[in-house]
PAZAPA-4460 file (N, C-alpha, C; in steps of 0.05 Angstrom, whole numbers, plus 32768, in hexadecimal, padded with zeros to 4 digits):
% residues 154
    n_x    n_y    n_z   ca_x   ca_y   ca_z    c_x    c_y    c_z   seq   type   mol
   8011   7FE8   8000   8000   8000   8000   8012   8019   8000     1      X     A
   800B   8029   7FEA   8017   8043   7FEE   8012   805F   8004     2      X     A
   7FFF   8059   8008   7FF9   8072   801B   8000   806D   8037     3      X     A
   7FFD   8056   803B   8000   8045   8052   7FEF   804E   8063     4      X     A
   7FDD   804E   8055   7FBC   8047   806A   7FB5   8030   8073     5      X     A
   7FA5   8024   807D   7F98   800E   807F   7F78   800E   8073     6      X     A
   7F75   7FF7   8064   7F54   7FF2   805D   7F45   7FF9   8061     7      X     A
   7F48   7FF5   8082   7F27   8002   808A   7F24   8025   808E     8      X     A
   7F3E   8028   8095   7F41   804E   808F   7F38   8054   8072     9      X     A
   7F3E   8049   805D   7F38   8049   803F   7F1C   8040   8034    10      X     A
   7F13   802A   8049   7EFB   802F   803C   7EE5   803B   804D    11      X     A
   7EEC   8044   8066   7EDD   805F   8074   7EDA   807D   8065    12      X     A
   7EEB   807E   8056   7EE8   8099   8041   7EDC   8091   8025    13      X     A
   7EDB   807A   8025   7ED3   806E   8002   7EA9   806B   800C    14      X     A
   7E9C   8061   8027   7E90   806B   8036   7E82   8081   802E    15      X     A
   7E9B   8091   8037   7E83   80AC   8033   7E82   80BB   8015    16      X     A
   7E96   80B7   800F   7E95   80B6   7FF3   7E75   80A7   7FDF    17      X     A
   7E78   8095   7FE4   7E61   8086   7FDD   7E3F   8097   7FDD    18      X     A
   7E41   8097   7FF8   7E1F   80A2   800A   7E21   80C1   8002    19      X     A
   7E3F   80D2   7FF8   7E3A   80E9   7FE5   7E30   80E1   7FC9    20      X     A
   7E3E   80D3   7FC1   7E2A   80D3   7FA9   7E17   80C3   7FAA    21      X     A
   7E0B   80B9   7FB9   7DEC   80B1   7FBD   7DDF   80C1   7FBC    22      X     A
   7DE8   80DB   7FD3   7DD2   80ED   7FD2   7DD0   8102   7FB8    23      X     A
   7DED   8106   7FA9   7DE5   8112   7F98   7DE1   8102   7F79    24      X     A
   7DDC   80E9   7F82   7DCA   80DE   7F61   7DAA   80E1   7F6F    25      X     A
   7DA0   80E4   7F8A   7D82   80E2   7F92   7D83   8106   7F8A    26      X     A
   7D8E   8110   7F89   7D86   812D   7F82   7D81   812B   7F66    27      X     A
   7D92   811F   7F53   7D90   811D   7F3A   7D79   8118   7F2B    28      X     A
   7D77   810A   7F43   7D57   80F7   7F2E   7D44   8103   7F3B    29      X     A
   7D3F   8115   7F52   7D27   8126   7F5D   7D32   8142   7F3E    30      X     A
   7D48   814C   7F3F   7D49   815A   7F33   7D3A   8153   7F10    31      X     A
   7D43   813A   7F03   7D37   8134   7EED   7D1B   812C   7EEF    32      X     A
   7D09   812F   7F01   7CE9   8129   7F09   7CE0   8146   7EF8    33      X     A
   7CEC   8159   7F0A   7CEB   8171   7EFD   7CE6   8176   7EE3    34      X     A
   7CFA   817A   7EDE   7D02   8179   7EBF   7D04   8199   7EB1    35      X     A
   7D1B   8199   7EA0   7D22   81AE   7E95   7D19   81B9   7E78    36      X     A
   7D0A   81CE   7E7A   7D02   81D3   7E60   7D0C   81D4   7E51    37      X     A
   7CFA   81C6   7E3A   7D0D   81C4   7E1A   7D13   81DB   7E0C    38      X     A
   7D20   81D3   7DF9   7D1F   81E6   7DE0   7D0E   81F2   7DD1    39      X     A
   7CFF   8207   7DD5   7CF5   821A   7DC6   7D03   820A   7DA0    40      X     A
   7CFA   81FB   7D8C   7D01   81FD   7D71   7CF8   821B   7D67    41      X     A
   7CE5   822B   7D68   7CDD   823C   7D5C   7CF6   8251   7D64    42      X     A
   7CFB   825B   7D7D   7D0C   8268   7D81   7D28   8273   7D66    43      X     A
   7D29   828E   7D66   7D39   8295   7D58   7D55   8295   7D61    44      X     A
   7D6C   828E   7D46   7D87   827B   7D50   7D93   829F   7D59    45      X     A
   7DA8   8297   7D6D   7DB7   82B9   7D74   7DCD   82BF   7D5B    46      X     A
   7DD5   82D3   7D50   7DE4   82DC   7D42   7DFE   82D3   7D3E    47      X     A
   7E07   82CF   7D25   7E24   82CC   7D2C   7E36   82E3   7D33    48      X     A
   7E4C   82E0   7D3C   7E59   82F5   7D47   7E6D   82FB   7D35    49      X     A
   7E7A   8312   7D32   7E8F   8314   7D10   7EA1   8309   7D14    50      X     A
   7EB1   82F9   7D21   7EC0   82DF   7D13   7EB0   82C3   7D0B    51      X     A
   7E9C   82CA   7D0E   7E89   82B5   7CFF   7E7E   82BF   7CE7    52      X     A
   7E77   82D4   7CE1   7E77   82E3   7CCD   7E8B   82E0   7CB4    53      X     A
   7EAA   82EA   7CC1   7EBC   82E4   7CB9   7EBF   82CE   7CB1    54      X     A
   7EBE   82B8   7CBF   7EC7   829D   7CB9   7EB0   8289   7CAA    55      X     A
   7E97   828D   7C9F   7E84   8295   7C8E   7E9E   8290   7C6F    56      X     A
   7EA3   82AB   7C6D   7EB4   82B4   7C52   7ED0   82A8   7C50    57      X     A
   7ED9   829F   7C5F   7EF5   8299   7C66   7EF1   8281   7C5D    58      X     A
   7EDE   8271   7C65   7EE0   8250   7C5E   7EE0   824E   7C3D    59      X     A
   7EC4   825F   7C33   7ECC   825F   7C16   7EE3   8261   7C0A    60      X     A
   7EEB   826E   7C10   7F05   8278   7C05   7F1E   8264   7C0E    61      X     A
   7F1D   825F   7C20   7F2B   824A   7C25   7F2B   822C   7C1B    62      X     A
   7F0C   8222   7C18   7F08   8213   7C09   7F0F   8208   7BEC    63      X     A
   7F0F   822E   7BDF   7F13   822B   7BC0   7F39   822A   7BBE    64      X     A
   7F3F   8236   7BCC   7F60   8232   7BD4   7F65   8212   7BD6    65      X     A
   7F59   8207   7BE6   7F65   81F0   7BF1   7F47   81DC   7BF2    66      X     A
   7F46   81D0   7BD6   7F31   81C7   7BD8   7F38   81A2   7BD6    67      X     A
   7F51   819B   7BE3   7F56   817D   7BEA   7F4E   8180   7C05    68      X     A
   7F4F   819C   7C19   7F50   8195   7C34   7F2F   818E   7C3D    69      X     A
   7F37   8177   7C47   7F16   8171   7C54   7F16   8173   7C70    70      X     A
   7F2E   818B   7C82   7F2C   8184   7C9F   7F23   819D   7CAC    71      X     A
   7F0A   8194   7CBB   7EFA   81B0   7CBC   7F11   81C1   7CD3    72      X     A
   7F1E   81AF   7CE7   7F40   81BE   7CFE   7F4B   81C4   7CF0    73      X     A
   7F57   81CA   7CD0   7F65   81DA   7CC7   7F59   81F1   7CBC    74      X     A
   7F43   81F1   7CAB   7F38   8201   7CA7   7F2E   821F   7CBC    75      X     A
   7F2D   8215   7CDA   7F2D   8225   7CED   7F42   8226   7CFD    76      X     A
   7F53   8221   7CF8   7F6E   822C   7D08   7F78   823D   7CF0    77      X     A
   7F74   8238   7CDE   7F7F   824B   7CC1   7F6C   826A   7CC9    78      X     A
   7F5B   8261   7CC5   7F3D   8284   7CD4   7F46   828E   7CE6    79      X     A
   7F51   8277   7CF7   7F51   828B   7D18   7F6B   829C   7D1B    80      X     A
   7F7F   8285   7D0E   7F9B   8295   7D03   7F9E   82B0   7CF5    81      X     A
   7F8A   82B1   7CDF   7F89   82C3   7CCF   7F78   82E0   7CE1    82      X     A
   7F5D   82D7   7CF0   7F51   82EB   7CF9   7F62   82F5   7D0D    83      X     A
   7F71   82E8   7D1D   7F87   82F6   7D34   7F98   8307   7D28    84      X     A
   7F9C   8304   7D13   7FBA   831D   7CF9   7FA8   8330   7CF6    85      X     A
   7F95   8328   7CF0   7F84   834F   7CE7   7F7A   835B   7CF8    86      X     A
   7F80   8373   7CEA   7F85   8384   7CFF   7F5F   8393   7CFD    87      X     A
   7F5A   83A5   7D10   7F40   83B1   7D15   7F38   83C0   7D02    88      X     A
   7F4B   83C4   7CE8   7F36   83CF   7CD3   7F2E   83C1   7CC4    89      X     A
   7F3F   83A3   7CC5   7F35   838F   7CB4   7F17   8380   7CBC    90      X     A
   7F1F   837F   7CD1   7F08   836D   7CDC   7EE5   8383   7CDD    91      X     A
   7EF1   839B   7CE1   7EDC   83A8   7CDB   7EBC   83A6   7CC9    92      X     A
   7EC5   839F   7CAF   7EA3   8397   7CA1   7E93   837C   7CAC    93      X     A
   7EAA   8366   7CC0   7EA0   8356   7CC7   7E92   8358   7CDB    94      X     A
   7E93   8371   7CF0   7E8F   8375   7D00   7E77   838A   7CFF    95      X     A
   7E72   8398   7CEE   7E58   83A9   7CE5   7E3D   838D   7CE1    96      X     A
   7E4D   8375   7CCC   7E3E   8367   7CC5   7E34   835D   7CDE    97      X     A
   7E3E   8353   7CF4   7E37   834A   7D01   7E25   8351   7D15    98      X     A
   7E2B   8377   7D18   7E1D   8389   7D23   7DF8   8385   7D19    99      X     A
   7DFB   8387   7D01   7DE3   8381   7CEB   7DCC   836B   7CF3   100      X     A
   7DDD   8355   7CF1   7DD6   8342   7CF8   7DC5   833E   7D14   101      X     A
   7DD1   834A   7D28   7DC8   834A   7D40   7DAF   835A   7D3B   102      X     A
   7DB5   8371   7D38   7D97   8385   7D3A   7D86   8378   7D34   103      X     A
   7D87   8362   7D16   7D71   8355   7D05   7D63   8349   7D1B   104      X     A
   7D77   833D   7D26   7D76   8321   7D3B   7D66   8331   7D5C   105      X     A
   7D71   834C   7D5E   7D5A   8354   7D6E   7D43   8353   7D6B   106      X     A
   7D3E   835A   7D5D   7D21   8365   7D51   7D0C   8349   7D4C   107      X     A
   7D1E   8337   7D41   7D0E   831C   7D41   7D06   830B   7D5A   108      X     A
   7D1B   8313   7D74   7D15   830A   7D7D   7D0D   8318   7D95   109      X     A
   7D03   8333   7D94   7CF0   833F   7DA3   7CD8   8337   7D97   110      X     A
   7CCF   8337   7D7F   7CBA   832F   7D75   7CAD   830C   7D85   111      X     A
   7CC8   8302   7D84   7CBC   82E6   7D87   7CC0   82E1   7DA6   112      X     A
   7CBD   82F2   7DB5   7CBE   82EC   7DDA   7CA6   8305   7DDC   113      X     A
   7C9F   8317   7DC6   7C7E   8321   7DCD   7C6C   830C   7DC4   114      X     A
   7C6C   82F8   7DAF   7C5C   82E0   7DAC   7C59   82CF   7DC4   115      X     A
   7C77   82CE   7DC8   7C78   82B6   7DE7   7C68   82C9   7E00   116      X     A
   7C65   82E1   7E04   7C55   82E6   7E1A   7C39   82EB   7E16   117      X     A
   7C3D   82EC   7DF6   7C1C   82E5   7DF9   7C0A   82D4   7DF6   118      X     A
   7C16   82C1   7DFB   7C08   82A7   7E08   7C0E   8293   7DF7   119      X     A
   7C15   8297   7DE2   7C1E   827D   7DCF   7C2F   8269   7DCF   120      X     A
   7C2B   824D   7DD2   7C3B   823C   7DE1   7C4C   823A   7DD5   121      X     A
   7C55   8249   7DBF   7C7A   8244   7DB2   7C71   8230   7D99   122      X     A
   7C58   822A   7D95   7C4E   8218   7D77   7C48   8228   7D6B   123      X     A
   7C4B   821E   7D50   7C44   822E   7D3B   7C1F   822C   7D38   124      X     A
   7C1D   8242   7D2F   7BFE   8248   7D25   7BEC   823E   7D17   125      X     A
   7BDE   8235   7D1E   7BC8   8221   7D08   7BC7   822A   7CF0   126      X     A
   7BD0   8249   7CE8   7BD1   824F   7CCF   7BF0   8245   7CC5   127      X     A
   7C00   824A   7CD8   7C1B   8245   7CCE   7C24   822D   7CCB   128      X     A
   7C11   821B   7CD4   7C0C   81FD   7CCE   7BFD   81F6   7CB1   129      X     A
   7BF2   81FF   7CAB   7BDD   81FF   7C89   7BF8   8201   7C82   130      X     A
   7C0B   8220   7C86   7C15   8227   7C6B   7C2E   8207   7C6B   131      X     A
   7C39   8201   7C87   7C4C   81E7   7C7C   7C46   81D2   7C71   132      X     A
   7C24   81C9   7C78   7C1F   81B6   7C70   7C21   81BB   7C5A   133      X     A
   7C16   81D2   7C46   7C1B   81D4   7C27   7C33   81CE   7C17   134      X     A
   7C45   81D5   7C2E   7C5D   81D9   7C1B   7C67   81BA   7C21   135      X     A
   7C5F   81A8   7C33   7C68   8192   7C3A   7C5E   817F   7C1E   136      X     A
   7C49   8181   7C18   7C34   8178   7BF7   7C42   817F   7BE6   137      X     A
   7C55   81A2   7BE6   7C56   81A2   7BC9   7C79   8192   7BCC   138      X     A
   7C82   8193   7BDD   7C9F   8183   7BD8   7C94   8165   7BD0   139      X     A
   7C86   8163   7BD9   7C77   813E   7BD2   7C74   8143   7BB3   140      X     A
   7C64   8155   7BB0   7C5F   8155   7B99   7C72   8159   7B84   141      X     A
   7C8B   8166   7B8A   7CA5   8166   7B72   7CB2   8150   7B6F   142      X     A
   7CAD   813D   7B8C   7CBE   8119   7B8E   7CAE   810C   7B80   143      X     A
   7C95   8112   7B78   7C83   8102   7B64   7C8D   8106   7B41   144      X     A
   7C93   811A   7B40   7C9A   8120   7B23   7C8B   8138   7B13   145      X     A
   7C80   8143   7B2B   7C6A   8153   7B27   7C7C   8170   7B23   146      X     A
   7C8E   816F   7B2A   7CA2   818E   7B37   7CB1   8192   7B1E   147      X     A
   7CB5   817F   7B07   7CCB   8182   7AF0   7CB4   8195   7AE6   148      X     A
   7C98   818A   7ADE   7C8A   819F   7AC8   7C8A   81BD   7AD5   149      X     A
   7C8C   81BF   7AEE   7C8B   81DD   7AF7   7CA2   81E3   7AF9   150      X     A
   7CBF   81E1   7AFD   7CCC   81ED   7AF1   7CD4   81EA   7AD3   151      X     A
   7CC9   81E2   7AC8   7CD0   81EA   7AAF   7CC1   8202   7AA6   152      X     A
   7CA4   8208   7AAC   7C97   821A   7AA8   7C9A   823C   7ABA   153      X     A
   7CBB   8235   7AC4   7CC0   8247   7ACF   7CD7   824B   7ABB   154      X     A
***
């Protein structure tokens, strides 16, 4: 034995060890009775931020440069490399863009937390149900063979 304990000193701490996590898997599972609200799907996604913006355009470009590389860790150590060298006037239009973005992203989603307080359980609308179901028919309807004559007549 390395510590040069004895057994029963070792397993008087293994003991309490134990009856701690007893009590904290019985919290676990009072806690999972509970249960944690889901995901909002309707919910609008948050903005990207301008090195996402940035790195958006960078991959293209990188892509057409180096279009054997299939490793998405090089491709972003190459961005992150690159976005650390430029300097604050470069990064600048990415950073308006991103500004942009956000406002949009306000706005949508003040809109959609005045829906959520007014009483709507976060489902879509019996109307806004018609309009998917339609569009759910007409994709059926182009896997039928039905979709070649309308675009052609476009």
């Amino acid at each position: 034995m390395r510590g040069g304990k004895s057994r029963a000193a070792a397993s008087s701490k293994d003991d309490t060890k134990v009856a701690g996590k007893r009590k904290a898997a019985d919290n676990q599972g009072k806690r999972a009775k509970r249960g944690k609200a889901g995901k909002d799907p309707n919910k609008p996604k948050r903005p990207p931020s301008a090195f996402f913006v940035f790195m958006e355009e960078f991959r293209k470009e990188f892509q057409e440069k180096h279009p054997e590389n299939k490793k998405v860790s090089v491709v972003s150590k190459a961005c992150g490399d690159k976005w650390k060298s430029m300097s604050e006037a470069d990064k600048a239009p990415y950073v308006a863009k991103a500004a942009k973005r956000k406002a949009e992203y306000e706005k949508i989603i003040a809109s959609y937390n005045k829906k959520q307080s007014e009483g709507s359980s976060g489902n879509a609308s019996p109307a806004e149900e018609v309009v998917e179901e339609g569009s759910k028919s007409e994709v059926d309807d182009e896997e039928d063979g039905n979709g070649e004559e309308e675009e052609d007549e476009e």
